[in-house]
MARKOL-699888 format. One record per residue (C-alpha): residue in one letter; x negated, y negated, z. Coordinates in steps of 0.5 Angstrom, whole numbers. Layout:
<nodes>
 r     u     v     w
 A     X     Y     Z
...
</nodes>
This chain:
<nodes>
 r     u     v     w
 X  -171  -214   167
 X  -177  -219   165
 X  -183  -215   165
 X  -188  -222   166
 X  -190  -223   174
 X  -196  -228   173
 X  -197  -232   179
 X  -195  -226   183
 X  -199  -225   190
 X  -202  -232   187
 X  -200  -234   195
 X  -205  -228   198
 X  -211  -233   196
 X  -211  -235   203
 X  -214  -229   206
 X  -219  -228   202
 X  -227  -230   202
 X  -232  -231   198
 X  -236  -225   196
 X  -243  -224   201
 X  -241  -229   206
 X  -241  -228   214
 X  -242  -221   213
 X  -240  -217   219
 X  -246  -215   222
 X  -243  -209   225
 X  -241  -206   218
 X  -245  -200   217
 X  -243  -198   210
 X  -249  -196   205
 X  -250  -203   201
 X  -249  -203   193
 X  -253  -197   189
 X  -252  -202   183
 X  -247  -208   181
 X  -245  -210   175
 X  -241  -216   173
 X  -235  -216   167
 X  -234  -220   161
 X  -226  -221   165
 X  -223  -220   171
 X  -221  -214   174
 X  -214  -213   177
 X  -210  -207   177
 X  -214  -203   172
 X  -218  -197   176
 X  -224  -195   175
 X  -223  -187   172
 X  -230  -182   173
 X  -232  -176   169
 X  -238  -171   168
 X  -239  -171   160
 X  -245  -166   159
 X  -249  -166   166
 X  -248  -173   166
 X  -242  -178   170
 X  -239  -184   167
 X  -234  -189   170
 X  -229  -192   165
 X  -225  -199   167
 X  -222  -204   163
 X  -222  -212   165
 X  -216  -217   163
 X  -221  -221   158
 X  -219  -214   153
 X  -226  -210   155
 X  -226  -204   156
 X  -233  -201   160
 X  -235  -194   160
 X  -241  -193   164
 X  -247  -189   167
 X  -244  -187   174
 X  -251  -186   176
 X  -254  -193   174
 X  -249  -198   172
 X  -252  -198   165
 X  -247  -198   160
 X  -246  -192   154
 X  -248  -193   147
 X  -243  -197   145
 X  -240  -200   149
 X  -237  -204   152
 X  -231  -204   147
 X  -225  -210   146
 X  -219  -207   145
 X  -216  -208   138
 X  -212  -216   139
 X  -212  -221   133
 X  -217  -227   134
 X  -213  -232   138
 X  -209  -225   141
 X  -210  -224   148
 X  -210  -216   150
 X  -211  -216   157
 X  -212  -209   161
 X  -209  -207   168
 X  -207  -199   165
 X  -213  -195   167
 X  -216  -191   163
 X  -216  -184   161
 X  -221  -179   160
 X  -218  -175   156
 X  -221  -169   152
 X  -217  -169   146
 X  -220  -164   142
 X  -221  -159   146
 X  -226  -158   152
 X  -232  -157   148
 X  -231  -163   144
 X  -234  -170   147
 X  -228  -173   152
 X  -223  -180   149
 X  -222  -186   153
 X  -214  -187   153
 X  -212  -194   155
 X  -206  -199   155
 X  -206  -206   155
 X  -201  -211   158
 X  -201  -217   165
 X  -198  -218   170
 X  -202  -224   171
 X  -202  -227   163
 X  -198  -227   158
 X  -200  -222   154
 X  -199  -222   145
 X  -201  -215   144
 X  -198  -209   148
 X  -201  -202   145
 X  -205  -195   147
 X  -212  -195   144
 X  -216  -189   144
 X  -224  -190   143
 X  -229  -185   142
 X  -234  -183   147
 X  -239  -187   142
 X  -235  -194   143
 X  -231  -192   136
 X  -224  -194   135
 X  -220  -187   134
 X  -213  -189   133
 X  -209  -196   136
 X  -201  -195   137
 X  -198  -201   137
 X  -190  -202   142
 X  -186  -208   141
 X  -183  -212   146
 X  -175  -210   148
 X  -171  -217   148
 X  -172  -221   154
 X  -178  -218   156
 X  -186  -218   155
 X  -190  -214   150
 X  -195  -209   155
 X  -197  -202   156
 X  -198  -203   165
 X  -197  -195   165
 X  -203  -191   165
 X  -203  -185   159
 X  -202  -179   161
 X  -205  -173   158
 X  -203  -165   159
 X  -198  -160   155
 X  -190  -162   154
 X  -190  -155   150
 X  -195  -151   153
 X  -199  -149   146
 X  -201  -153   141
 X  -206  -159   143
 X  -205  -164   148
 X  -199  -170   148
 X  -201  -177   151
 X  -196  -180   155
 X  -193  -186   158
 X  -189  -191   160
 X  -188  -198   156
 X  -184  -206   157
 X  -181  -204   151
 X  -177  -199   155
 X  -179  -193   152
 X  -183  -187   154
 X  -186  -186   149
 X  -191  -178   148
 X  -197  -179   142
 X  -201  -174   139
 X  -208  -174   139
 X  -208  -177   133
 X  -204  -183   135
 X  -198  -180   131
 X  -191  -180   135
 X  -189  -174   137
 X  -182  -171   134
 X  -176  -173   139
 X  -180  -179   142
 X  -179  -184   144
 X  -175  -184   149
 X  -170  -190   151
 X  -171  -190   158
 X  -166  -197   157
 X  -171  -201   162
 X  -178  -203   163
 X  -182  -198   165
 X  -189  -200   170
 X  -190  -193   173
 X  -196  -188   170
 X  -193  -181   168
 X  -195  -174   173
 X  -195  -168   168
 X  -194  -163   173
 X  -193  -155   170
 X  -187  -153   175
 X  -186  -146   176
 X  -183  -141   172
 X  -183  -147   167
 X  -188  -147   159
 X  -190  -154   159
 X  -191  -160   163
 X  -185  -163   166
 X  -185  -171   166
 X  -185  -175   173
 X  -184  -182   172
 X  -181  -188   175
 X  -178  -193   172
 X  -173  -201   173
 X  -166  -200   171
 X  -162  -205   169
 X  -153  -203   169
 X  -155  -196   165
 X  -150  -191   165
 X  -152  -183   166
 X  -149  -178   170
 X  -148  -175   176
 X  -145  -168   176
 X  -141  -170   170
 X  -139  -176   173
 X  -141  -183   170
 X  -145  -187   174
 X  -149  -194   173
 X  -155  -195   176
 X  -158  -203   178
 X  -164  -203   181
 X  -169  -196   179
 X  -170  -190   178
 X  -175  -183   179
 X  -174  -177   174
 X  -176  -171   171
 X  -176  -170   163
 X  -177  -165   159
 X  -179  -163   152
 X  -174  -159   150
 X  -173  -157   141
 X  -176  -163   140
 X  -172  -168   144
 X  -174  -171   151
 X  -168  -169   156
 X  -168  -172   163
 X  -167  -166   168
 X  -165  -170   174
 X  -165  -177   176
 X  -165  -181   183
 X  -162  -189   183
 X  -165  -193   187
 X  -162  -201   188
 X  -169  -202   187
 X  -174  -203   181
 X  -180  -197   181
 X  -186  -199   180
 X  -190  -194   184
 X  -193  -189   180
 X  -191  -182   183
 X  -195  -177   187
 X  -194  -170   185
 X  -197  -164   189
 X  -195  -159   195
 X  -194  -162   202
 X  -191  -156   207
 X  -189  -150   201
 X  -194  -147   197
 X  -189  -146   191
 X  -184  -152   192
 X  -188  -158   188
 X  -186  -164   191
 X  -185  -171   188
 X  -187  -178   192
 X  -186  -185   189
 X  -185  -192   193
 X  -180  -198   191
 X  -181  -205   189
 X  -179  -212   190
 X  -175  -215   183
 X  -169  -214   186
 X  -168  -222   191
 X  -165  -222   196
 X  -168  -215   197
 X  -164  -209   198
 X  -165  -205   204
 X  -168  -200   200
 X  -174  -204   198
 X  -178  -202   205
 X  -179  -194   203
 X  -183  -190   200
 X  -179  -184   197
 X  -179  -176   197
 X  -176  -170   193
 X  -176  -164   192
 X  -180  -163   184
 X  -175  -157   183
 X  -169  -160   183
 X  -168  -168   186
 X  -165  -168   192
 X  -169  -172   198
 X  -173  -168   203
 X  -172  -168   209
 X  -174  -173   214
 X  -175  -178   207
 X  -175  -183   205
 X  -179  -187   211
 X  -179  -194   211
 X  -185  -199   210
 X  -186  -206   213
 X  -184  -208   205
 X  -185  -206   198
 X  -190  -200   195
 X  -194  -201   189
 X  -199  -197   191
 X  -199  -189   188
 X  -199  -184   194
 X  -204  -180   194
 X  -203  -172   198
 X  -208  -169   201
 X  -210  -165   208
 X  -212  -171   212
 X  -214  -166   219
 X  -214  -158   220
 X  -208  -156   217
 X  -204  -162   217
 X  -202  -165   210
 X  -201  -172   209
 X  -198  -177   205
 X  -202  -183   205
 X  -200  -191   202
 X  -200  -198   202
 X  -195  -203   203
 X  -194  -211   203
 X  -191  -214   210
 X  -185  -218   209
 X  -181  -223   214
 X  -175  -224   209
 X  -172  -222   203
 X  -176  -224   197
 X  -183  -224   194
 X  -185  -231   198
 X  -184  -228   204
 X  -190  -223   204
 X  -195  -228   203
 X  -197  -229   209
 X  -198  -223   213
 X  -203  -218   211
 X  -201  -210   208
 X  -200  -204   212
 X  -203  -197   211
 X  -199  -190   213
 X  -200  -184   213
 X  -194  -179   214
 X  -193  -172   214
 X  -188  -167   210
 X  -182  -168   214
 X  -183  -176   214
 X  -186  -177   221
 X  -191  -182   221
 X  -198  -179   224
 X  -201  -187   224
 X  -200  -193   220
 X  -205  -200   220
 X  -205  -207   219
 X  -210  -209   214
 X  -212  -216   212
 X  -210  -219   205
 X  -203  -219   204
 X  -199  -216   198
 X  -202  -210   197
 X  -202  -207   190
 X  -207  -201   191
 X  -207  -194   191
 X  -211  -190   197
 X  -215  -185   196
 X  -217  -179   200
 X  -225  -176   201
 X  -229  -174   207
 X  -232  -180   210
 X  -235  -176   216
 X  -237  -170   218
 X  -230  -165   218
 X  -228  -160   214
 X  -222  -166   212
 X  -221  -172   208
 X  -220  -179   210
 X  -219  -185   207
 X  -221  -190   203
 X  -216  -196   201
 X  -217  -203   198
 X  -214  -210   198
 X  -213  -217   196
 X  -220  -218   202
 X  -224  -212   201
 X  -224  -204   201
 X  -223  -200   208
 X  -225  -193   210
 X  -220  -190   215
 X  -221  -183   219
 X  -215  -179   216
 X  -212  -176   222
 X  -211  -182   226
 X  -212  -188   222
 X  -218  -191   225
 X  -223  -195   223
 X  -230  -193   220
 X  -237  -195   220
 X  -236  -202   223
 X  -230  -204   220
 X  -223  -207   223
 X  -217  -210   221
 X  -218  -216   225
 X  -224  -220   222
 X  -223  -221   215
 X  -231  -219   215
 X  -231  -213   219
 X  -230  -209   212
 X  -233  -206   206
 X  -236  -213   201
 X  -231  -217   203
 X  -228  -223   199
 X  -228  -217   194
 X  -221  -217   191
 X  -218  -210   190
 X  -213  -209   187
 X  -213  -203   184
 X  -216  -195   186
 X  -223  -193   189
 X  -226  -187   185
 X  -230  -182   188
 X  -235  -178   185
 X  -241  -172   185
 X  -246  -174   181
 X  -251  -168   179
 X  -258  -166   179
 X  -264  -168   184
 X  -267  -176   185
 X  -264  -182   188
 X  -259  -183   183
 X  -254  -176   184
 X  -250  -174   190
 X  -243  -178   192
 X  -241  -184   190
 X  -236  -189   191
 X  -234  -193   186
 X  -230  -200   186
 X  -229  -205   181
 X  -226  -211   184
 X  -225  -219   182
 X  -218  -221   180
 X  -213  -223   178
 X  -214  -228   173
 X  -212  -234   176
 X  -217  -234   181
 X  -223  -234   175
 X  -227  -230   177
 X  -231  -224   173
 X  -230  -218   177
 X  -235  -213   178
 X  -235  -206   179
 X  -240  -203   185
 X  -243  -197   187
 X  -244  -193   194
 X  -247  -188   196
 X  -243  -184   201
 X  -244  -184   208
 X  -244  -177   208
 X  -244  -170   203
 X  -237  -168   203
 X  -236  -161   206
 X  -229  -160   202
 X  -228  -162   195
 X  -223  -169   196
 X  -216  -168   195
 X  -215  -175   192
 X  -221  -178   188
 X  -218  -183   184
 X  -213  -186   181
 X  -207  -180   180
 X  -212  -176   182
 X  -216  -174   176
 X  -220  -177   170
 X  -213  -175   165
 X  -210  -178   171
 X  -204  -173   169
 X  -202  -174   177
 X  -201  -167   180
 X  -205  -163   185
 X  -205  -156   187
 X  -210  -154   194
 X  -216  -150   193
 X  -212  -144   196
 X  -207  -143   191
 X  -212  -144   185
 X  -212  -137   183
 X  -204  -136   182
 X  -202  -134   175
 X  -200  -140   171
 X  -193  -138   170
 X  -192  -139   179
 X  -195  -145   180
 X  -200  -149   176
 X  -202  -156   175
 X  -204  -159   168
 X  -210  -163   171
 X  -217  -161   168
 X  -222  -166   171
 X  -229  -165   169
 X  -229  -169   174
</nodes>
């Protein structure tokens, strides 16, 4: 499929404001602790915190090729940055992958910062997986090529974990040039890769350590255009997408399962625990290539991690496409949840989601839908995020679009601290066009600049010619409970699993995920 969107939700411009203007008077929401501008716009790209030696850092990239790693206390850019990725003059690199965390030489070593490049929103002439060093070096630049008929990009946030489960860690990802492909940390291939996927792929990787299993198994989504496969010995040809698990086996990648959907994939899998403390499940939404839509554009999807099959109750429908990541967590006592983003649509194709405004559910693990609520800003491509907002033992929700950034109690969907999905102003900076995750995070130490943070970076895309910015907030409240879902894919390596502060102590061997956060 062609892997080249620009232009789309260009329509959305129509529901979005100018920053700082006619702010809602009722909004309570702390004001900005710092605001940067960047050099580019910022779109899909996620803002990625960590905490490196006592001190927390935030990394973003932008569409113009820069990269930013930042002092999450102050906004002041690290020694060496910002970086432009390694795109000839005259070359463009855009970046909407979000940057990885990465400690790619073990844990007592200084972290990398792993990104890929690629647009949805310009044409792009170089598509690579770059690592930097913390101090802005260069570490390694891996080049894709384009798959005919297709652009050159890397939309697909690497993922770092373990494939074999000894030796050092592996940097997955997804790429336009059909491929999945897995990296040392030096930038070499490893062997039996890469994998001919035989589509595009814009779905970020989960790594998830499945029980009884050595190494991580690869979750991931994907486009599919009349490939062939196999269905309990049968052939079968999938038009539309696929989700799968692929293992690393005697140095060949082998897919395990994999469900078609007569839809692309471009929704990043959520892996995690809903109602069985030992049956991961894996959680994933469907997209908009396929026009006239089939009706199976309109759904977000769950499986059962272990072996493929749906869960019960799923999948569920939305109001329209899902390209936002699912995120999982408790969002009331004892009632764990899955919680995403969707357009809405009046009719079968991209044009007929432009002048509605996006939705925001939450679902338990049977599929019974707890809450769902219209949000201003149509077309929504952002991923929520799960953190306490209020004084509970709970998390809640903090979730952008093309209009703002929201917060929502997680048990029943409500606006907090003043906002409303009526008045495009009663938000959080409104006219600030989020396109991507939030990312929430403990700052450490005493003074003004510790304690919990959010932080949004917003602008894009492109077309509209707008630097983007990235903003900090001081929470409103100390979370009581560490946020099940901080950022983008949950975690600083962005490896897309999770497992409940209740399970932490089971033997790696029963249930573990491969995420290690210094987060």
């Amino acid at each position: 499929m062609f892997a080249s969107l620009a232009g789309v939700g260009d329509a959305s411009a129509g529901a979005a404001v100018q920053p700082h203007q006619h702010i809602a008077p009722s909004v309570t929401w702390p004001s900005p602790d710092w605001e940067i501008s960047a050099q580019g716009a910022i779109t899909q790209s996620s803002p990625t915190v960590a905490t490196v030696d006592g001190k927390t850092i935030v990394a973003i990239g932008d569409e113009s090729g820069y990269v930013y790693v930042l002092d999450a206390a102050t906004g002041k850019e690290l020694p060496g940055w910002p970086e432009h990725v390694a795109a000839a003059p005259g070359q463009s690199a855009p970046i909407e992958s979000s940057p990885t965390i990465a400690w790619l030489d073990g844990p007592t070593k200084p972290p990398s910062i792993v990104v890929g490049t690629g647009s949805t929103w310009v044409r792009d002439d170089v598509g690579e997986v770059e690592a930097f060093r913390l101090d802005g070096a260069k570490r390694f630049v891996f080049r894709v090529q384009a798959a005919p008929g297709t652009n050159v990009g890397v939309l697909s946030s690497p993922a770092v974990g373990s494939l074999t489960g000894h030796g050092p860690v592996d940097i997955v990802f997804g790429s336009w040039d059909h491929n999945i492909w897995a990296l040392t940390p030096s930038g070499r291939v490893l062997p039996g890769f890469p994998y001919n996927n035989a589509d595009t792929i814009w779905s970020s990787p989960a790594l998830y350590r499945l029980p009884g299993e050595t190494g991580d198994a690869i979750f991931l989504g994907s486009d599919a255009s009349g490939v062939t496969y196999r269905v309990a010995g049968a052939v079968q040809h999938c038009v539309g997408g696929f989700v799968g698990e692929y293992r690393y086996i005697a140095n060949q990648i082998v897919p395990i399962w994999r469900d078609c959907e007569p839809q692309s994939v471009w929704s990043s899998p959520a892996v995690g625990i809903l109602d069985n403390p030992h049956r991961p499940v894996v959680v994933i939404g469907t997209s908009f290539y396929e026009q006239p839509f089939p009706a199976e554009t309109n759904h977000l999807l769950a499986f059962d991690a272990l072996t493929g099959k749906p869960l019960p109750g799923w999948p569920v429908a939305t109001a329209g496409p899902v390209l936002g990541s699912p995120a999982i967590g408790d969002v009331a006592p004892g009632v764990r949840a899955v919680v995403d983003t969707s357009w809405v649509c009046d009719g079968s194709s991209r044009t007929d989601c432009f002048a509605h405004g996006s939705r925001v559910y939450a679902w338990t693990g049977q599929g019974a839908q707890l809450w769902s609520d219209a949000l201003p800003g149509p077309t929504d491509w952002a991923s929520p995020v799960l953190v306490p907002l209020e004084n509970h033992a709970s998390n809640d929700v903090l979730v952008g679009t093309p209009n703002a950034l929201y917060p929502l109690d997680g048990a029943t969907g409500a606006f907090l601290y003043g906002t409303n999905g009526v008045n495009q102003f009663a938000a959080i900076n409104p006219g600030c066009r989020v396109f991507n995750s939030a990312a929430v995070a403990d700052i450490p130490g005493t003074g003004p600049n510790t304690g919990w943070r959010v932080i949004e970076a917003c602008g894009g895309p492109p077309v509209f010619q707008a630097h983007g910015s990235i903003v900090s907030y001081r929470l409103p409240v100390t979370p009581s409970i560490t946020p099940a879902w901080p950022m983008f894919r949950n975690d600083a390596q962005h490896n897309g699993g999770v497992i409940p502060p209740a399970l932490a102590l089971e033997p790696p061997a029963v249930l573990t995920s491969t995420s290690s956060s210094s987060s």
